[in-house]
N, C-alpha and C positions, 0 to 999 in steps of 0.2 A: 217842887220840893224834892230831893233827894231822897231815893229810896223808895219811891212812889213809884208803882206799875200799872198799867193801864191791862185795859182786858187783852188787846192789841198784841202786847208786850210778852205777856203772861202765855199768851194760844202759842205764841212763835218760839218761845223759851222752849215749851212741853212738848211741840209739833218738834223741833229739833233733837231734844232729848230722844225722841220716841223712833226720831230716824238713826241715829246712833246706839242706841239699844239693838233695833233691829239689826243694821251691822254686826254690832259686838256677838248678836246667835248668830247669824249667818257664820262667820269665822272660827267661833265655835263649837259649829254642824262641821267646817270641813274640817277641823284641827281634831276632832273627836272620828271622824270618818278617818283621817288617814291614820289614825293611832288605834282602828280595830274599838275604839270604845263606845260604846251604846249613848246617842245622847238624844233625848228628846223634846221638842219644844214645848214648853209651857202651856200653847197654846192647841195643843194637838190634838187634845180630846175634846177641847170646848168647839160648838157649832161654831163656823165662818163667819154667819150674820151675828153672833152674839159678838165674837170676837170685834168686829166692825162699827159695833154700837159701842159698843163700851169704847174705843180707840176712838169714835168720832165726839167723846165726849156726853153720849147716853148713857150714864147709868142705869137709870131707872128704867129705860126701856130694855135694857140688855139686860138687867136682873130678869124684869116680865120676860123677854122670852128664852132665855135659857131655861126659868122654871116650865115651860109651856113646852119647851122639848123634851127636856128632861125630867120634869115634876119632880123636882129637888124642893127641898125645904128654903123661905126666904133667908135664912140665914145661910146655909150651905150657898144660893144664887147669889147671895151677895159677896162670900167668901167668894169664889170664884171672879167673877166680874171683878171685883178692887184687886185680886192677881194680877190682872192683864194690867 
């Protein structure tokens, strides 16, 4: 049926998105480096492993340990984590 997405479908759509994302900050790290302008990624203050969960599709895991590195509030861990 038309307009019908498979899980398949749906990972490779996001998994795409998310490599073009990261492009578009890269170019915009060096387009802010050669203009002297201060730019920071998003993800710069969040832990590596938190980061990595959340982007492999762990929410819930990456909420838990963000809070476990940081003892943030789960609302505040969740804010974070649905950033990335």
């Amino acid at each position: 049926m038309p307009g019908e997405y498979s899980q398949a479908t749906l990972a490779a759509h996001f998994e795409e998105t998310n490599r073009r994302l990261a492009a578009i900050e890269e170019q915009l790290a060096l387009v802010s480096e050669k203009l002297g302008l201060p730019y920071t990624t998003p993800t710069a203050a969040v832990p590596p492993d938190v980061v990595e969960l959340a982007r492999a599709g762990k929410q819930l895991e990456a909420i838990k340990r963000y809070r476990e590195l940081t003892g943030a509030s789960m609302d505040d861990a969740r804010s974070v984590v649905v950033g990335l």
